[in-house]
N, C-alpha and C positions, 0 to 999 in steps of 0.2 A: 742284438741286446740280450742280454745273459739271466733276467729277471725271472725265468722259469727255473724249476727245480731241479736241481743236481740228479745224474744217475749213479754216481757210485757216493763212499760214503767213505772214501778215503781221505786222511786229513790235508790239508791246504798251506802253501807256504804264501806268505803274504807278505811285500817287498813293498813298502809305504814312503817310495823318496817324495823329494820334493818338486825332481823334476816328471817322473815317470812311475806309475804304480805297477806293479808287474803281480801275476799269482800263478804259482805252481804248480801242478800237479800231477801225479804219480798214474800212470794210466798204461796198463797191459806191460806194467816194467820200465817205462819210459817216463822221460821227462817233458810235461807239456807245459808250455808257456802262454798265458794273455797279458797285454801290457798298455795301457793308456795313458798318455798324456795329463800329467795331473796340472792341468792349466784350465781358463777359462775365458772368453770376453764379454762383455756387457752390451747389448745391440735396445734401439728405444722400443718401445712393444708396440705393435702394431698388429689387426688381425690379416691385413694380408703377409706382414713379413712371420708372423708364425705357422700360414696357411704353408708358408714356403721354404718354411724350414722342416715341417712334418713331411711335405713330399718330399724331400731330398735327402729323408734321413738321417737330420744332420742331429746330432747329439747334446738337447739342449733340456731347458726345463723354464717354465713362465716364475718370475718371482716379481711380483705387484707390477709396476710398471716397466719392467727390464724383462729381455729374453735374456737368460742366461747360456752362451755357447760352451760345450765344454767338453774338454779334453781335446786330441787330435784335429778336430773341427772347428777347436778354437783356434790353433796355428795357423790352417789354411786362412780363416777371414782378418785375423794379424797380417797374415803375408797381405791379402787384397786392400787393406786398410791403411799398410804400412804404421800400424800401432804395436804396440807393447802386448803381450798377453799379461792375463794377471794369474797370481799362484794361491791356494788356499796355502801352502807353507813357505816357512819361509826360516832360513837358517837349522831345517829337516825338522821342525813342527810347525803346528797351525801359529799361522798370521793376526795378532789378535787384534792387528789393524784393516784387518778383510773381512767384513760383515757377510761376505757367502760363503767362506772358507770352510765352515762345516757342513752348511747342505752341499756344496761342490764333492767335497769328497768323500759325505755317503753316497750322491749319487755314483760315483765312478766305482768307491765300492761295492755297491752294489752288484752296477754293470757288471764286475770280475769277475765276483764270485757269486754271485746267485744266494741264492736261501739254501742254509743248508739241507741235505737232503734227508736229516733227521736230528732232531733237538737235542742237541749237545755235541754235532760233528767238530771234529778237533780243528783248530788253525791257527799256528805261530804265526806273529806278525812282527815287521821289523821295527824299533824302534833307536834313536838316538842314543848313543853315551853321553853322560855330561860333560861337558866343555869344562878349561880353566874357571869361569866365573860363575860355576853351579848347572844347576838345572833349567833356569830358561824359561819353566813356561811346558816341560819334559811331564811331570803330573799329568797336568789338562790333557795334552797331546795322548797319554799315554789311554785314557781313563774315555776320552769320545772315542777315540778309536776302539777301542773292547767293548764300548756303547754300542758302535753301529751294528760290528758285527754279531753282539749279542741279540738284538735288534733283528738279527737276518738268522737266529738259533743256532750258533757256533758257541762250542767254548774255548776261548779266545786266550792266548798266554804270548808275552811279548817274549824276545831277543833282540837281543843288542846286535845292532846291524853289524859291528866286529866281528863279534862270534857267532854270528851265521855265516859270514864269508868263512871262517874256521872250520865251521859243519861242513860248508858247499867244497870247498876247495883243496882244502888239508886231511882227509881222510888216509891216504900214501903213510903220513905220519903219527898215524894213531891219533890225529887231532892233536897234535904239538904245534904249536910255531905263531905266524904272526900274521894274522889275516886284516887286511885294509881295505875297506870300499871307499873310494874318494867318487863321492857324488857332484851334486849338484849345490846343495845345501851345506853340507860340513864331507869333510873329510874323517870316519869312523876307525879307531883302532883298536885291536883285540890282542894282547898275547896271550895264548892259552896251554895248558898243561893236561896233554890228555881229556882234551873237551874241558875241563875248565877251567876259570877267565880268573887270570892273574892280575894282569891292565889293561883296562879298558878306559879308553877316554876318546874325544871328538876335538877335532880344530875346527875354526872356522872358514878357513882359507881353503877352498874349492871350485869347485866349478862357477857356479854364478861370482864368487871374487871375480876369476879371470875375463867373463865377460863385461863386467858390471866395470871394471877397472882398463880395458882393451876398451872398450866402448866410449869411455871417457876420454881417452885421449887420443883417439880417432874421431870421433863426432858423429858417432853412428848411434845405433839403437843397440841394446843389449842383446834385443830376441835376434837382431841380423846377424850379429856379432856370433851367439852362440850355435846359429843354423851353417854358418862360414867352418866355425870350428868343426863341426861334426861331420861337413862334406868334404873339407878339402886341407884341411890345416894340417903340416908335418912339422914337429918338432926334430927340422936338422938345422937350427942356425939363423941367422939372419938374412935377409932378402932384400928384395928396393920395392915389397910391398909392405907397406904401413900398416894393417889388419893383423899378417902373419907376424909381422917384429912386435906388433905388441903383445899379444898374445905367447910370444915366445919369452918376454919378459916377464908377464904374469905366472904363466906356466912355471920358470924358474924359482919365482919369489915364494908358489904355495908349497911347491917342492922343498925351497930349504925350510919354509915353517914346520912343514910336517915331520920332516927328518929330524929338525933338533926338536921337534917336542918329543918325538919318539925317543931318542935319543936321549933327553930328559928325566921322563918318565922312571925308563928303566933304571937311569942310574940313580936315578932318586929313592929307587922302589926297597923298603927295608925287610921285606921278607919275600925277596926275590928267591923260588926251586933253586935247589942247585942241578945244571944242565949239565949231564955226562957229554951230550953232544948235541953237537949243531944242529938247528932247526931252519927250517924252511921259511919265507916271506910271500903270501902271497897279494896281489893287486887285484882288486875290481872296481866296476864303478864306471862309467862311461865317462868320468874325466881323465881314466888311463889309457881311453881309444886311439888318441891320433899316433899313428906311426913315428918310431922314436922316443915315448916314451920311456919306454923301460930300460934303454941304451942312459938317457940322462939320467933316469931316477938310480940306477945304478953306477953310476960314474957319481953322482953325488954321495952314493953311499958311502963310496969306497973312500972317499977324501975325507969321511967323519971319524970320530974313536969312537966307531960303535962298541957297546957292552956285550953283545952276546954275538955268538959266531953263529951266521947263517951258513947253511947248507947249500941254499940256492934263494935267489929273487928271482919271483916270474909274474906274467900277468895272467888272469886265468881267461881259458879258451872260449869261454860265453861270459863276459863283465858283468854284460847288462843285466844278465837273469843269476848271478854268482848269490846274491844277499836271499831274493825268492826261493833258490832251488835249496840252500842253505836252510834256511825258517824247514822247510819242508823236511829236510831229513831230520833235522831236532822234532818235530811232531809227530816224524815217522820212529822212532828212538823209546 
């Protein structure tokens, strides 16, 4: 646990999904990553069941009559319970139908990043773009989070999880092109112009869609549903296993949403740069992991009239930490 004081004093990229917290940081020229599970389950309190959760180090906190499990620890006793975990976000901000949803994830942030190692150490944090139907609930979300960490002696400044995947990923092109994290919670989009942010917008349709909707018409659990996708699931087609076909259906469905709102956007856009030349696409986002994606999301490209000519679509070489590592060079900037 990370609750002691930092030794260096360099700033912090802070990568705030909904399904996984991840923080950054810059060490001997390197990039180092921590990441926790932003989940949690609710067990009945008891003093031998807290006697027993302090010996086993498991990652929790007392709240009145609830132990509260959380993060990573909360998976495993999901797995042994066969229950659901629960998430302080939800749709990439806080839940404001989840009464622990803010202690859960000061605790985890906490855990990350420790206190800084002196009052006013710098930390970009990632935050949502607004969706078609506003902001959400984007404020509150935006406002505890700079709470906490201000809380822990950081001075705290958000990015839009788009344009950190822009930071992290597109540096090759001077910070031109079109950086995408499709998480857990929303799917985030950045087109940006030399570092900066032209369009920026979020869809809903992401990772929890695809388990939340594969789940349903398999008759499974969500959390199984989504621990299936991450260990074994390949997007090449159809199969005579019921979990992979739906999931392969789902997969398809967030794809074409994202591409025609992309596709939208832009041509919607009235004071769109003029591009002497093609820009680059990049992916992240542990909803672009399973092998095959990038094959479909680009065959789907190609079948749309897209508005600007890309250079290349790729996914980027670390997903999971692309938005973190991203936050991080904008603080480091």
């Amino acid at each position: 646990m990370k609750n002691a004081e930092q030794n260096y004093l360099e700033p912090l990229g802070l990568d705030v999904g909904t399904s996984r917290i991840v923080v950054a940081r810059n060490t001997d020229k390197n990039y180092q990553y921590e990441t926790c599970l932003n989940a949690f389950l609710t067990l009945p309190y008891s003093k031998l069941a807290e006697s027993l959760l302090r010996r086993e180090n498991v990652f929790h906190e007392v709240h009145e009559d609830e132990l509260v499990v959380v993060g990573d620890d909360a998976q495993k006793f999901a797995e042994v319970f066969h229950a659901e975990t629960r998430r302080p976000m939800r749709n990439g901000v806080l839940n404001p139908q989840e009464p622990h949803a803010l202690a859960v994830l000061r605790k985890i942030i906490t855990k990350l990043a420790g206190r800084a190692a002196a009052e006013g150490q710098k930390v970009f944090f990632s935050v949502p773009a607004p969706g078609d139907e506003g902001e959400g609930g984007l404020a509150y979300h935006e406002a505890s989070i700079r709470q906490i960490l201000g809380e822990l002696g950081y001075t705290a400044t958000p990015i839009q999880e788009g344009l950190a995947v822009v930071f992290g990923e597109l540096g090759g092109s001077n910070f031109s092109g079109i950086g995408i994290s499709c998480g857990s919670g929303l799917c985030n989009v950045c087109l940006a112009i030399l570092s900066v942010p032209v369009i920026s917008f979020s869809t809903p349709k992401a990772g929890d869609f695809i388990d939340a909707r594969a789940a349903l018409v398999t008759g499974d659990l969500a959390t199984r549903t989504r621990v299936q996708k991450e260990s074994s699931f390949r997007l090449n087609g159809f199969s005579t296993d019921r979990v992979q076909n739906a999931l392969t259906v789902y997969y398809g469905d967030m794809m074409a949403s994202l591409i025609e709102s992309l596709r939208t956007h832009i041509a919607s856009a009235q004071r769109l740069p003029n591009l002497d030349q093609s820009v680059p696409l990049a992916l992240s986002g542990g909803t672009v992991m399973p092998p095959g994606f990038l094959e479909h999301f680009s065959a789907a490209m190609r079948s749309t009239d897209f508005p600007l000519r890309l250079s290349e679509i790729r996914v980027s070489a670390d997903p999971l930490n692309s938005t973190a590592r991203g936050a991080l060079m904008a603080a480091l900037c």
